[in-house]
C-alpha positions in Angstrom: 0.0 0.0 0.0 3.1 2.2 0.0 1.3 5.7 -1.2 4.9 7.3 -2.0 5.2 6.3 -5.5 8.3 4.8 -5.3 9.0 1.5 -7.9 11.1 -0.9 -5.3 13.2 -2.9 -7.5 12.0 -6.1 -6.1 13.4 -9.5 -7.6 11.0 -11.1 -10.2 10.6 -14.3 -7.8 10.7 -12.5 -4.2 11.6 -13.9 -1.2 13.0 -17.8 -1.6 10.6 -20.7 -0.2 12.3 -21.5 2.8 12.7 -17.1 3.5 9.1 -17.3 3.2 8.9 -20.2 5.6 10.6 -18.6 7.9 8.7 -15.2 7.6 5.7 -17.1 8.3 6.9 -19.0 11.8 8.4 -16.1 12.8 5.3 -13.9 13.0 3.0 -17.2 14.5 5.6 -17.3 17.3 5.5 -13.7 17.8 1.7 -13.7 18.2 2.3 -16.6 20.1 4.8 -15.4 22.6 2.2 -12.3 22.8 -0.5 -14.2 23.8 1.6 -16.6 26.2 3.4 -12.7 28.0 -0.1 -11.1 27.8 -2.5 -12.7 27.2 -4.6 -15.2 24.3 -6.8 -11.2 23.8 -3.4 -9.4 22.9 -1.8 -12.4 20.4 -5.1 -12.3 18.5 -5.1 -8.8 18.6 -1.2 -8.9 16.6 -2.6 -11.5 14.4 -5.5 -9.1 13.2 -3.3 -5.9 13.3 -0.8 -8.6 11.1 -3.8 -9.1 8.4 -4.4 -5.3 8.6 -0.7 -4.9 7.5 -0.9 -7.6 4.9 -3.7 -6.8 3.2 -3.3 -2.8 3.2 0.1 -3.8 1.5 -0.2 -6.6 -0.3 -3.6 -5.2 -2.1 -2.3 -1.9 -2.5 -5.2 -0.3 -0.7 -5.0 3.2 1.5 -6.5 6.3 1.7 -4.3 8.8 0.5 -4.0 7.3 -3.0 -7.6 6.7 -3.5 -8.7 10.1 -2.1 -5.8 11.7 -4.6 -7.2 9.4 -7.7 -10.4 10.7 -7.1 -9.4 14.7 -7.0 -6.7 14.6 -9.8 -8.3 11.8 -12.1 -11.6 11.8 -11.4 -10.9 7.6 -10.7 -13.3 6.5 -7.7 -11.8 3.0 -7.5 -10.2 3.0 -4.3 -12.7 5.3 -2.7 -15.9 3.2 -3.6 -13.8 0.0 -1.8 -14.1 2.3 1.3 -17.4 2.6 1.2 -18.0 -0.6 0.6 -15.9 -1.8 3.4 -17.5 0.4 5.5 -20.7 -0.4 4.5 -20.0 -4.0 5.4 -18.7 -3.7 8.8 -21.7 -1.3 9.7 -23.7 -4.3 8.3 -22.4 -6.4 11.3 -21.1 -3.5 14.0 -24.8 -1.6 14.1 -26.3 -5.2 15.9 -23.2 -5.9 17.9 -23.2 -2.3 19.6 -27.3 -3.0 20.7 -26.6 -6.7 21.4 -23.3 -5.5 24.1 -23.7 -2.1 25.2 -21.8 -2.7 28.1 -19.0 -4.8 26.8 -18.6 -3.2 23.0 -18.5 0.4 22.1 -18.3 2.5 18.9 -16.0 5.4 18.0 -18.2 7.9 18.6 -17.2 11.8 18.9 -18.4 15.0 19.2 -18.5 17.2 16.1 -16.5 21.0 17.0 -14.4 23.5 15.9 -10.9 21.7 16.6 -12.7 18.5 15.3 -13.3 20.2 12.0 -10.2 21.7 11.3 -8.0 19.1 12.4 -9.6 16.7 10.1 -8.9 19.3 7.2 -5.5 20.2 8.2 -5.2 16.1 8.8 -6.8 15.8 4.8 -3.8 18.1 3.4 -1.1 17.0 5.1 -1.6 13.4 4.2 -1.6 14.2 0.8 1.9 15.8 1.0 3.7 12.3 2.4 0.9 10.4 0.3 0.1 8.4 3.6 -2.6 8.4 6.4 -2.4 7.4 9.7 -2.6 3.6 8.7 -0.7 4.2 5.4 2.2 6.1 7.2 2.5 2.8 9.5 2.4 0.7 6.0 5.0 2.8 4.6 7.4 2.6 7.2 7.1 -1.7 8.0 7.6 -1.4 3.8 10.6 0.6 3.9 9.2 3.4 2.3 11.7 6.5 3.1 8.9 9.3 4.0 7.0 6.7 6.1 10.4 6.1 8.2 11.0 9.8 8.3 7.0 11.0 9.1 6.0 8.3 11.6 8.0 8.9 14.9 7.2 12.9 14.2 3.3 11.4 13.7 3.5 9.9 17.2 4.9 13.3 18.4 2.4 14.7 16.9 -0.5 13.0 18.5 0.7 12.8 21.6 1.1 16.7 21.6 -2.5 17.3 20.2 -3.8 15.2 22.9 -1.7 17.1 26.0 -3.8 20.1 25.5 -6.8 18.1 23.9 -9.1 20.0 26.4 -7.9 23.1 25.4 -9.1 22.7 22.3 -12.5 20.7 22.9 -13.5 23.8 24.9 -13.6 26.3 22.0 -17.0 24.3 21.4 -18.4 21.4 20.3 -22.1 19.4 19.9 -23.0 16.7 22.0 -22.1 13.5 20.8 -24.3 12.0 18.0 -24.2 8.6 17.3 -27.2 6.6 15.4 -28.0 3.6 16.2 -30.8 0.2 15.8 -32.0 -0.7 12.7 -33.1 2.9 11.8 -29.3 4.5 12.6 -27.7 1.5 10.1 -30.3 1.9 7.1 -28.9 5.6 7.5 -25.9 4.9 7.1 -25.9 2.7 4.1 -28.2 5.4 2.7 -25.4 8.1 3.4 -23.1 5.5 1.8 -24.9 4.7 -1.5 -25.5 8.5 -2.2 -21.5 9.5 -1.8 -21.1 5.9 -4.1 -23.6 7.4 -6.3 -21.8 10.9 -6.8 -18.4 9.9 -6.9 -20.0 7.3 -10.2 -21.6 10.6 -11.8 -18.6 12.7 -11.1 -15.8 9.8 -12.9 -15.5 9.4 -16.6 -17.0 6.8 -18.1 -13.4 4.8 -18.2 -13.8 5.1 -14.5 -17.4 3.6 -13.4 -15.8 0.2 -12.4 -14.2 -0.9 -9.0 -10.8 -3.1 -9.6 -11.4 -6.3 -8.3 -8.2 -5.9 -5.9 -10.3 -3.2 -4.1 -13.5 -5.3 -3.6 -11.3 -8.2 -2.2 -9.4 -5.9 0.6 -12.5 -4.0 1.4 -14.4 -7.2 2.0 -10.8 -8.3 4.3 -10.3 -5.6 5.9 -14.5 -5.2 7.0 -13.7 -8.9 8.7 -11.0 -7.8 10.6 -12.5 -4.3 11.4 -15.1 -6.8 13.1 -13.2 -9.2 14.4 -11.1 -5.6 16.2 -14.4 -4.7 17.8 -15.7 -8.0 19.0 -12.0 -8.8 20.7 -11.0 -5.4 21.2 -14.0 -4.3 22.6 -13.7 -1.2 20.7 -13.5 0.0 16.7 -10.0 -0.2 14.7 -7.9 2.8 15.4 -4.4 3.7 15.0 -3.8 7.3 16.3 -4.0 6.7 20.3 -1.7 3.9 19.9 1.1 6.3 18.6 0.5 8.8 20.9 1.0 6.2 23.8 4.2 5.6 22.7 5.7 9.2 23.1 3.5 9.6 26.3 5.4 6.4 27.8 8.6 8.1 26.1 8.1 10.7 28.1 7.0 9.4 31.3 10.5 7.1 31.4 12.7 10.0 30.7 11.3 11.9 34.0 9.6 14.2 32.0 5.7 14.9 34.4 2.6 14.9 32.1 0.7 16.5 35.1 0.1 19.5 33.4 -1.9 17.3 30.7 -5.6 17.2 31.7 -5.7 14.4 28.6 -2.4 12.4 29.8 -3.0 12.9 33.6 -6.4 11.0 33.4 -6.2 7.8 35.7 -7.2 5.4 32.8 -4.5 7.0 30.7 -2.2 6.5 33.5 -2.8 3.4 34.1 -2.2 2.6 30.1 1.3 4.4 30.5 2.4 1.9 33.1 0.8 -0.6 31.6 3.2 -2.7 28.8 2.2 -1.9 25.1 1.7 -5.5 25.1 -1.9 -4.7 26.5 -2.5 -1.7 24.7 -4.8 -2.7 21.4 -4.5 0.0 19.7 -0.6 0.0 20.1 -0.6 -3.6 19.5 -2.8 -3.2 15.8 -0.5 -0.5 15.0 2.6 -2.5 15.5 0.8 -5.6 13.3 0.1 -3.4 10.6 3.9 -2.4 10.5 4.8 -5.8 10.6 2.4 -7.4 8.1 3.8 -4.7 5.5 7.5 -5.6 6.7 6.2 -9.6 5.5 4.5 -8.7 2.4 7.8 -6.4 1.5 10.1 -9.1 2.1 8.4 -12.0 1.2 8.6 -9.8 -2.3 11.9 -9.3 -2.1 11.5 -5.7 -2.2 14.0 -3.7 0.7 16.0 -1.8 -2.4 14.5 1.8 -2.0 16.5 4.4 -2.7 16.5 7.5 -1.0 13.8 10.2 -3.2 15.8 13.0 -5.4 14.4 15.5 -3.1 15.4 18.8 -1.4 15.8 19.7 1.6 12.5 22.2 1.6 10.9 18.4 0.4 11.9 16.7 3.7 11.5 19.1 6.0 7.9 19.4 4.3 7.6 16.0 5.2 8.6 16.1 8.8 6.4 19.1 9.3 3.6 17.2 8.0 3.8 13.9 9.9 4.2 16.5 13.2 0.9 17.8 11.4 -0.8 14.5 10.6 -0.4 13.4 14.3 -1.9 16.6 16.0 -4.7 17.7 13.6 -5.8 13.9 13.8 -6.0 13.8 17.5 -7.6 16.7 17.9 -10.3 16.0 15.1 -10.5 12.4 17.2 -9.3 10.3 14.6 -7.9 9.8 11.2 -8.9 8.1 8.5 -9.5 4.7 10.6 -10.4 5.9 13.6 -13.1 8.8 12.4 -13.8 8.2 8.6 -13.6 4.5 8.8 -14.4 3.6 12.5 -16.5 6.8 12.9 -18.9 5.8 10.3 -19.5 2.7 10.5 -20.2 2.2 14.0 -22.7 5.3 13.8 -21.2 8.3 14.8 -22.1 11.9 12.8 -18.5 13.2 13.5 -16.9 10.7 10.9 -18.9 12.3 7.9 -18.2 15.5 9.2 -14.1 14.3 9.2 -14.7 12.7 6.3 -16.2 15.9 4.5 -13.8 18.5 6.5 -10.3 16.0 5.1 -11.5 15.5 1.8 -11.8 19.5 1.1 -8.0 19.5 2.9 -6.8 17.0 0.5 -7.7 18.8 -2.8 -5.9 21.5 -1.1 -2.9 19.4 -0.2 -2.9 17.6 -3.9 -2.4 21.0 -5.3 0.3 22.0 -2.4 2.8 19.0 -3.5 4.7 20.2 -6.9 4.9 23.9 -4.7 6.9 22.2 -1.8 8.8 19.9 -4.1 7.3 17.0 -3.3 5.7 16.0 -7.4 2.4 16.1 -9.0 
């Protein structure tokens, strides 16, 4: 799924069989030695956040490109397999949430000022490193140069937008608004269909067709969004997870997150001193870097060279991971967590993310030749 439209030279016949062997075992006994340190919850949470990885990659399917087909080409493909995937988990999510309202919850949100912007700053800034929040995890376990370079600044990023995450809720914000029953889902798939619909009218005729690739990981990746809620206990989400990891950073080089009304919440505490081993949203993110790592290598494909570009290009691209990881955890959630997530398990505030990024990505497609980052 590597966004950055880099060609790795890969060998013609990949990885050898007994490489790939190995590749296999050695992430089952990772998930296994998860699950006998943590818990059986936690391995079968690396195992999902391992398909995640695999199939994000080895389908070629994010966000970024998609949402950049559809602005510069007028090509829906990749945006129609998010709807569809969404549509299919919401299928399934929607009963589970009524069935277990005390033991499942959905990633619902309240819909403010921060939340709006954030997703719109989120929108453009993806587009400049051509990688989300899940793509930018893809990109680095692929070996993808800007996803090395944007993700520990991503992480930074989040964990800085949620240490004054308060600050910004209180500029205002609607109560939450989630629907729900059979009422809330039909909705939803209504809401769904119409976007499908307009996205159709809006491509050429060349366009009007979904690759079969795309139906194959939306269908995937809506059986593991599911599978994430129902052990989880919670939607797929990525940008927490990162955050975590600064916030613990932090916490073990002395540094007091007191001042945080966000990071000094006991059950944010308690995840801090906690191992990430029991954190699911750390342990997804870390599967999802290490199904790309597999699919790379079991390609044969670790041969990237270094981008021809400036130094105004990089820095761009630091600046925007930093970006990427605030604006998303201030607009709670990126494209997983809110657009994604948001959506199909009810909540308003992922179409208002999902309108609020999409207008920040035309804007970021047209800012990339202007920082020298290409077309």
């Amino acid at each position: 799924m590597s966004n950055i439209e880099l060609a790795p030279p890969a060998s013609p016949a990949g990885a050898s069989t007994l490489a790939r062997i190995g590749l296999i075992a050695a992430a089952l006994a990772l998930a296994l030695a998860v699950a006998a340190f943590a818990g059986a919850r936690y391995g079968a949470l690396l195992l999902i956040g391992l398909g995640f990885g695999i199939t994000l990659e080895g389908l070629r399917f994010g966000f970024a490109g998609p949402w950049r087909r559809m602005i510069v080409d007028r090509n829906p493909d990749g945006l129609l397999g998010h709807l569809l995937s969404i549509a299919l988990v919401a299928l399934v999510a929607f009963p589970l949430l009524a069935g277990h309202p005390g033991e499942l919850i959905g990633a619902h949100a309240p819909i403010g000022y921060a939340m709006v912007g954030g997703a719109f700053v989120f929108g453009l800034a993806m587009q400049l490193v051509m990688g989300c929040g899940s793509g930018t995890l893809v990109n680095s376990g692929s070996g993808n140069p800007i996803g090395l370079v944007a993700l520990p600044f991503f992480a930074i990023g989040s964990f800085l937008g949620a240490f004054n995450l308060v600050w910004w809720t209180d500029l205002g914000a609607l109560p939450v608004i989630a629907f729900d029953g059979t009422g809330g889902l039909l909705l939803t798939l209504t809401g769904l269909a119409i976007i499908a619909v307009l996205v159709l009218w809006l491509a050429p005729a060349e366009h009007r067709r979904i690759q079969r690739r795309y139906i194959l990981a939306a269908v995937i990746l809506a059986a593991l969004a599911v599978l994430n809620l129902i052990v989880a206990g919670q939607p797929w989400g990525v940008v927490y997870g990162l955050g975590l990891w600064v916030a613990k950073g932090a916490t073990g080089m002395g540094i007091p997150l007191e001042a945080s009304a966000f990071w000094s919440l006991p059950a944010n505490q308690d995840r801090i001193a906690q191992s990430l081993l029991t954190d699911v949203t750390s342990l997804t993110n870390l599967g999802i870097i290490g199904g790309a790592f597999l699919v790379t290598a079991w390609r044969g494909g670790f041969a990237q060279k270094l981008p021809s570009y400036s130094a105004t290009a990089w820095i761009s691209a630091i600046l925007a991971g930093l970006a990427l990881g605030y604006s998303s955890r201030i607009a709670f959630g990126c494209n997983v967590g809110a657009f994604f997530s948001g959506i199909s398990t009810g909540s308003l505030h992922g179409w208002a993310w999902f309108a609020a990024a999409f207008a920040g990505s035309i804007f970021g497609v047209k800012l990339r030749p202007k920082l020298g980052l290409g077309g």
